[in-house]
N, C-alpha and C positions, 0 to 999 in steps of 0.2 A: 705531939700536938699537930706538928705538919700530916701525919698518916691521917690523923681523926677528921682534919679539915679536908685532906683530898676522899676521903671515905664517904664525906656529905655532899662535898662535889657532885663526886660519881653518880652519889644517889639521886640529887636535885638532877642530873644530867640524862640519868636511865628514866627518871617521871618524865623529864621532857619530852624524849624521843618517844615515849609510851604514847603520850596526851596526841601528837602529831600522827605517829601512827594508827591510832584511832581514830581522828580527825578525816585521814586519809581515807581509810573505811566508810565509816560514815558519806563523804563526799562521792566516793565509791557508786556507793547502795544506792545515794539517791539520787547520780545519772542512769543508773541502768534499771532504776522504777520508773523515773522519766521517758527513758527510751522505752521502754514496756507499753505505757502509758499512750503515746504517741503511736506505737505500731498498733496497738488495737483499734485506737480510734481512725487511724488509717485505714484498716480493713475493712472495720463497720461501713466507711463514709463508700469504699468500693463497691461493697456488696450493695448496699441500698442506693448509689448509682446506677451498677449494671442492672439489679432488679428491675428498676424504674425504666431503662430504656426496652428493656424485653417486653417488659407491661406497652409501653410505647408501641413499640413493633408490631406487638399481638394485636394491640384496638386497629392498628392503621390494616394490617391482613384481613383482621377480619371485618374490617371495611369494605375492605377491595372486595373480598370473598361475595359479601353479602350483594355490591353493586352489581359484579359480574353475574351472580343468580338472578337478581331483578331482570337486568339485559336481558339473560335467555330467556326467563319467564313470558317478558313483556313479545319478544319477538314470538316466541312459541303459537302465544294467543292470537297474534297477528297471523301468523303464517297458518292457523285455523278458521279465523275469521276468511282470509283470501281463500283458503282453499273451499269452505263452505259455498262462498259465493260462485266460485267459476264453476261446483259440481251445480249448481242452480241454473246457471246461465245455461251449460250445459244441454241439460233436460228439454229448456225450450229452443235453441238454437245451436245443434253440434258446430254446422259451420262458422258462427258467428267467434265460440268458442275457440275455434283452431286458430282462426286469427288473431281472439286477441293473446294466445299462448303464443304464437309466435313474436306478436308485436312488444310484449314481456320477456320474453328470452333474448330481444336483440338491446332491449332496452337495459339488459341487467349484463350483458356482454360491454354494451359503451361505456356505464356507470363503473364495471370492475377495472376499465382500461383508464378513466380517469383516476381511481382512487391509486391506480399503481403509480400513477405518475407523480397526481399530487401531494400522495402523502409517503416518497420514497426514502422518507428516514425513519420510517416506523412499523412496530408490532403491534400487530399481527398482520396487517396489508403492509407491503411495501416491497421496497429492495429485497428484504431476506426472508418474506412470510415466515417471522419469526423465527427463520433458520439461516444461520448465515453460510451451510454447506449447500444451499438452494440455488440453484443457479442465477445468475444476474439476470433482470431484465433489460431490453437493448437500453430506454431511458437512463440505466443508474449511470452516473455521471463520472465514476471510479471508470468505465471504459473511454473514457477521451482522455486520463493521463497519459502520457508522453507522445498522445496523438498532437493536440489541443496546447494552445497556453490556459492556464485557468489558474484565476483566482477566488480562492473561497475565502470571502467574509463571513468573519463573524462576529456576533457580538454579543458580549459579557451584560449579567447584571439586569439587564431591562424583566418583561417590559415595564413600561416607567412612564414620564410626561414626554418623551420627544420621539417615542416609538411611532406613533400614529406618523409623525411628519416622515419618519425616515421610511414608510412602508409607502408614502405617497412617491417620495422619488424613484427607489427602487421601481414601482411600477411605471412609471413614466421610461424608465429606460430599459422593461423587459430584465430587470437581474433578481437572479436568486441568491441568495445568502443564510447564514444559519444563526439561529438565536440560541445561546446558552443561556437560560431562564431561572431567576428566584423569586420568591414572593417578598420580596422587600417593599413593594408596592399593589398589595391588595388592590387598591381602586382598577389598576390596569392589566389585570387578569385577563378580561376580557379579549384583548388586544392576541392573546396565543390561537383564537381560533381564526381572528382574520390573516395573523399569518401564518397557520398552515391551510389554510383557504385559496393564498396567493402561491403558495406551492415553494415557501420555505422550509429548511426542516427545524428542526428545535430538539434542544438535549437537555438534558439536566446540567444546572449548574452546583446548585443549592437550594432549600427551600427556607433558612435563615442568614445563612453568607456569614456567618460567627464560624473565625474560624479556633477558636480556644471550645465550643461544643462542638463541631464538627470533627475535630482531631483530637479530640480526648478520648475517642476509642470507637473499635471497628460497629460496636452495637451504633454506637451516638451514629455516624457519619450514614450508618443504612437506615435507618429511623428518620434521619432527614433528608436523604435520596426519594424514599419511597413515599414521602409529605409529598415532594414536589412531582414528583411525577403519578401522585394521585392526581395531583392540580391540571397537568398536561391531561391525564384521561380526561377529566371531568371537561374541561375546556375543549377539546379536541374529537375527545372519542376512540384516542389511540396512545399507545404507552409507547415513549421513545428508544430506543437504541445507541444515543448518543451521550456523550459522557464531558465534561470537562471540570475538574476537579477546582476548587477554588484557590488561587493562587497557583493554577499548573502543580503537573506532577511535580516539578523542580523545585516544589518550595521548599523556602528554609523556614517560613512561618510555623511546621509542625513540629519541630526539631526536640519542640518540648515533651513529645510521643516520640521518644527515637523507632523509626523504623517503622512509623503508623503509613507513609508511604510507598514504602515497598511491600507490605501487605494489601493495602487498598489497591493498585494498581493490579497486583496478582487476583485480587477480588472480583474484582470491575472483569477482568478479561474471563477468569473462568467461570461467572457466569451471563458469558454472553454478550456482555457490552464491549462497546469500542469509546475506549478515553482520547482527546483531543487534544493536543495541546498547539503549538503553533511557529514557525519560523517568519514571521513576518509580523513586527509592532507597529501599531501605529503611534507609540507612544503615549498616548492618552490616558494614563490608569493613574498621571500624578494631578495636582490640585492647578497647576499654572496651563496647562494647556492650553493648544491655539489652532483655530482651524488651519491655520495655513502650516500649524508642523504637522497635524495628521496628514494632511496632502503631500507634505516633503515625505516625512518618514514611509510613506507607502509610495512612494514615487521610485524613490532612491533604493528599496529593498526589494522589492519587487522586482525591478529592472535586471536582465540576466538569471531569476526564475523563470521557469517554465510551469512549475508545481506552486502557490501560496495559500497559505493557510496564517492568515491575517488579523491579530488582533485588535477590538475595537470596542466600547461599550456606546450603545446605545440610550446610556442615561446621563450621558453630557452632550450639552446642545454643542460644544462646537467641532466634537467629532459627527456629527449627526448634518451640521451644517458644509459639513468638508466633505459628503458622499459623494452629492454632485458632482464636481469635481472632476474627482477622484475616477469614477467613473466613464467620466468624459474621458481621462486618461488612455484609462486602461481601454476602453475599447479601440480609441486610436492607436494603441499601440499592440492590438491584436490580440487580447486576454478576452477570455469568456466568462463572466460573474456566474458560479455556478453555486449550488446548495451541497453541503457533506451527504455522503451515504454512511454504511457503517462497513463499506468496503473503499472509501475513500483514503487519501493519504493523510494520516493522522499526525504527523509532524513530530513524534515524541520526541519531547528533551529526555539530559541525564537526570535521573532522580537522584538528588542530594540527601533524599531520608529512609 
């Protein structure tokens, strides 16, 4: 009797472990249909991401493409129309003619000299007539380092509402400074050609300042590069040179892309830009700011530089209202407010990604 009961034991015992066993299986199967599941839709959600930004890429090239052909087109017919005219003039007055060819050739000698000047953070006029193995002109302001004290301001994010006032003081005290620019304020677009008008330079910052699209991949980040610095042509008339990545290269904000910053940065340099970043805060990038800490914070860091590269946003009124100042300072204490080149000192921090 005792065998026959341990014999049905056994057997109730070996169903258990069977039913469990199977159970296991089953549980098995369907995490790794799950995980199947999830990786495909992963891939799909990839593909028709990067698809969409290349699409992105392509309209904004052949954008540019098409603008850049109008340009030549439009000059072309100009430069036929002038010519038609002077062989007329010509015909009835050679002398008159020679005069005014020379009073045109000295005129287009002054206008090249100012556009070197004024606009010597950009391509295709400027500092590096789009080559940065071009020799300097005397102007680029990269030759008075370690002559010079000089400090370069800059400012993130605008333009905005308080840019107008801050281009007013600027001019009042003769300083040049440099704008890193997004379109976070359409209305004030406008505001990029007054200043490289006043003979500031201006770089790209971002043209949506999101940095979860921006850093979700190398497509996204040049798709939004190349928005904004169509924005700069359009406004300007010139495509910049200058780079300042959002949040500095040093962010830990991308971290969620391991490694999306030390590819961009490699990017940025080999084709031709110069990235910015900066040893000198003014503090200003949090919510409580005070004019009178942007004036400490650049008082205090600055002091014992020779070289500053300064940062500042010109879309809080009370860094904007501390220039003054600030200004006042530095020139009494022998610093030259100068604008970046793209052979300037670019301050780079450690990249963290």
């Amino acid at each position: 009797m005792d065998n026959e009961v341990r014999r049905h034991l056994d057997k109730n015992e070996r169903i258990r472990r069977l039913k469990i066993k199977r159970l296991i299986l089953i549980i098995a199967m369907a995490v790794f249909v799950a995980a199947v599941v999830v990786g495909i839709a992963a891939i799909v959600h990839a593909v028709r991401r990067n698809s969409a930004a290349k699409s992105q890429t392509a309209a904004v090239t052949q954008e540019t493409k098409k603008k850049s052909a109008d340009a030549k087109s439009s000059k072309a017919k100009s430069s036929s129309k002038t010519s038609s005219k002077a062989s007329s003039k010509s015909s009835s007055d050679k002398s008159s003619s020679k005069k005014s060819s020379s009073d045109s050739k000295d005129s287009s000698d002054t206008s090249a000299k100012t556009e070197e000047k004024q606009y010597i953070w950009a391509s295709p006029k400027g500092a590096t007539t789009g080559n940065k193995e071009d020799p300097l002109p005397e102007s680029d302001p990269s030759l008075l380092e370690g002559k010079e004290k000089i400090i370069y301001l800059t400012f993130d994010d605008g333009p905005g509402p308080y840019t107008s006032q801050l281009l007013d003081i600027l001019k009042n005290h003769n300083a040049k400074v440099t704008f890193f620019v997004t379109h976070q304020y359409p209305e004030y677009q406008d505001m990029l050609k007054r200043e490289a008008e006043e003979g500031h330079s201006i770089g790209v910052h971002s043209y949506t300042h999101d940095y979860k699209l921006i850093y979700s991949g190398e497509d996204q980040y040049w798709t939004d590069f190349n928005n904004m610095e169509n924005v700069i042509e359009q406004e300007t008339g010139y495509r910049t040179e200058l780079v300042r990545f959002p949040g500095g290269s040093s962010n830990t904000v991308s971290r969620f892309n391991q490694g999306i910053m030390t590819r961009l940065t490699q990017q940025v340099e080999a084709n031709g830009y110069t990235y910015v970043d900066w040893n000198v805060s003014s503090g200003d990038g949090g919510s409580k700011t005070t004019t009178e800490s942007v004036i400490s914070n650049g008082e205090t860091q600055c002091s014992g530089k020779n070289t500053c590269v300064m940062l500042c946003h010109d879309v809080k009124q009370s860094t904007v209202n501390a220039i003054d100042t600030f200004l006042t300072w530095g020139e009494q204490n022998g610093y030259k407010f100068l604008a970046l080149s793209p052979h300037s000192f670019p301050a780079h921090q450690h990249i963290n990604n």
